[in-house]
Structure formats: C-alpha cells, structure tokens
N, C-alpha and C positions, 0 to 999 in steps of 0.2 A: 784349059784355063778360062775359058771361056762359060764357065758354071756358074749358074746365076748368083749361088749362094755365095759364089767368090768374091760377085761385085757387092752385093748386099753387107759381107762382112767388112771388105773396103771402105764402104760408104761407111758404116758404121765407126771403122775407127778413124776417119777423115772427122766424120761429126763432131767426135769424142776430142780429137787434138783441136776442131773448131774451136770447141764450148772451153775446150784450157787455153787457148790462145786468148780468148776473149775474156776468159776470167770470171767466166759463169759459176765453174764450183766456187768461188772465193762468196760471188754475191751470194751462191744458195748457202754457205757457212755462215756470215755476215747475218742472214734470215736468220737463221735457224739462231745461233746467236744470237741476237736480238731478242728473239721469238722467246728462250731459255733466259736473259734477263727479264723481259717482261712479265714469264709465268714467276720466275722467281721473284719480282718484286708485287706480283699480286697474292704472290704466297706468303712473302714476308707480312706484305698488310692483313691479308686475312688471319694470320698468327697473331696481330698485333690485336687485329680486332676483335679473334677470340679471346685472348687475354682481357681484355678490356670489358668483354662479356663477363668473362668469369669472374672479373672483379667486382663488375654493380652487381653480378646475380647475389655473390658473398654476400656484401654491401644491402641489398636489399632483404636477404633473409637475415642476418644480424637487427634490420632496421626492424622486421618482421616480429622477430623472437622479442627484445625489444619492447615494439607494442602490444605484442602478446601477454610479457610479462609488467607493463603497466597495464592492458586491462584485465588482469588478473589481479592486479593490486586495487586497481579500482574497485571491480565486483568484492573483493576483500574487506576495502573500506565501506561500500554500500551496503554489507552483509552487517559487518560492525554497526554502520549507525542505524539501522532498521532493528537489528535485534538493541540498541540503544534505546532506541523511540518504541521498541514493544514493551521494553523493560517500564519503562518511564511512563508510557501509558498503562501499564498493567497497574503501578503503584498507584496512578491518579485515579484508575478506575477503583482500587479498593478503597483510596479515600474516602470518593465520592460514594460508593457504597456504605462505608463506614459512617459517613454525614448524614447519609439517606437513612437509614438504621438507625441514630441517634435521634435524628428528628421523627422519625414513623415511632420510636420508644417514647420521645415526648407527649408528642400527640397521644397518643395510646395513654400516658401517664393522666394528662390533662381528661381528655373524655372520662377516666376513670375517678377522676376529683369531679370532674360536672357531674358524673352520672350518678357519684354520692350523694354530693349534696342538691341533685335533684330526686334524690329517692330520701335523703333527709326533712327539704323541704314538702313533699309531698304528704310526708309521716306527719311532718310536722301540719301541714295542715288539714290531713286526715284527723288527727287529734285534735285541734281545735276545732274541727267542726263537732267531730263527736260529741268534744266537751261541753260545746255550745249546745248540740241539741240536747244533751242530757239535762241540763245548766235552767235549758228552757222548759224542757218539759217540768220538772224537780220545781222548777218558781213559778212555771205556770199553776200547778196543779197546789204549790203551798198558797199562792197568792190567789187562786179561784178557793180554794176552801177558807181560809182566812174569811176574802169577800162574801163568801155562801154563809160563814159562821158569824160575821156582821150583821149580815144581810139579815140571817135569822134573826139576832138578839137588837137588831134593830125592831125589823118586826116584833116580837115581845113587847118589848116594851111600850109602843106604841100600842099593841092591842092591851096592855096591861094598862094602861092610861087611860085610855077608851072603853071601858069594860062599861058596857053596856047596862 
C-alpha cells in the first residue's frame, strides 16, 4: 500500500474535495459565466452594430441611386438646353447669313446701277466730245473757207478798184 501511485492518487483527490470545500469550481463557473455573458453581450452589440451598418450601407446607396439619378437628370437637362442654344443659334446664324445675303445682293445691285450709269455717263461723254470735235472741225473748216472766200472777194475788189 505503500505504492507511490497510491499516495499521488490520495493527494489528488484530497486536492479535488480541497478546491470543493473551498468553492473553487463555483468561482471557475462564476468566470466562465461571466465570461459567456460578456462574449454574449459583445455579440449582442456587434449584431447591433452590424444592423446599423447595414442600415447606412441601404441608406447610403438609396442616397447614391438618388444622386445618380438627379445627375442623370441634370446631364438630361444640360443636353436639353445645349441642343436649345444650338437650335437657337443655328436660326440666328441663318439670319445673319440671310442679312448678309441681302445686303452682299444690294450692294451688288447698287455697284450695278453705279457701274451703268458710269458706263452711261462715259458714252455720254464720249459722245460729246466726239460731237464737239466733229462740231469743230465741220465750223472750223465752214468758217476758214467762208474767211478764205472773203478773204478772196475782199481782195477782188480792192484790186478791182485799184486797177492799175
């Protein structure tokens, strides 16, 4: 009886009714206890907290979609008034071409009256000169033989008078 293992098993369960005498297992249940409220109340908030995630994540893609679809409606609206204002300048531009065109036709019109009646006045005074030099030769030449034919019967008669 005197086997070592006898006294070592002894000792062991002396140990064992020590730690129940003493109330060891209650405090390690107590721990552990404890221990299982605390993981369960860090699990509760962690649940809470994931809820709470999932909720802004919603929240912020709703917010998302959202502004996605006002700046869809924006770009919508900017497409609108730009093709507005290409419209509106496309008209202004054919006006402006149209005014341009009316006044390049006037002008055109006018130079075409100037340029008559400076191809009329030109006739016109191409022909009077002509006329004049005709005008002049025609009375020069009537009015030098006239004076020549004077001239002559002037002479006559003076040497008719004079007869020697």
């Amino acid at each position: 009886m005197l086997d070592p293992e006898f006294w070592v098993a002894g000792a062991f369960v002396m140990f064992c009714g020590l730690l129940g005498y003493l109330g060891v297992h209650r405090r390690g249940i107590e721990a552990l206890d404890r221990r299982q409220e605390r993981i369960r109340a860090e699990l509760d908030e962690a649940r809470g907290l994931k809820e709470e995630a999932q909720n802004l994540l919603k929240q912020y893609r709703r917010k998302q979609h959202e502004a996605e679809g006002e700046a869809q409606a924006i770009i919508a609206g900017a497409r609108a008034e730009a093709e507005r204002f290409a419209a509106e300048a496309e008209i202004e531009l054919e006006k402006l071409v149209a005014r341009l065109t009316e006044l390049a036709d006037t002008k055109i019109a006018q130079a075409e009256a100037q340029a008559l009646t400076d191809v009329r006045t030109a006739i016109a005074d191409a022909a009077i000169a002509t006329a004049e030099k005709v005008l002049t030769q025609v009375t020069t030449t009537q009015i030098t033989n006239r004076l020549i034919d004077q001239s002559i019967a002037a002479t006559r008669s003076n040497l008719n008078e004079r007869s020697w």
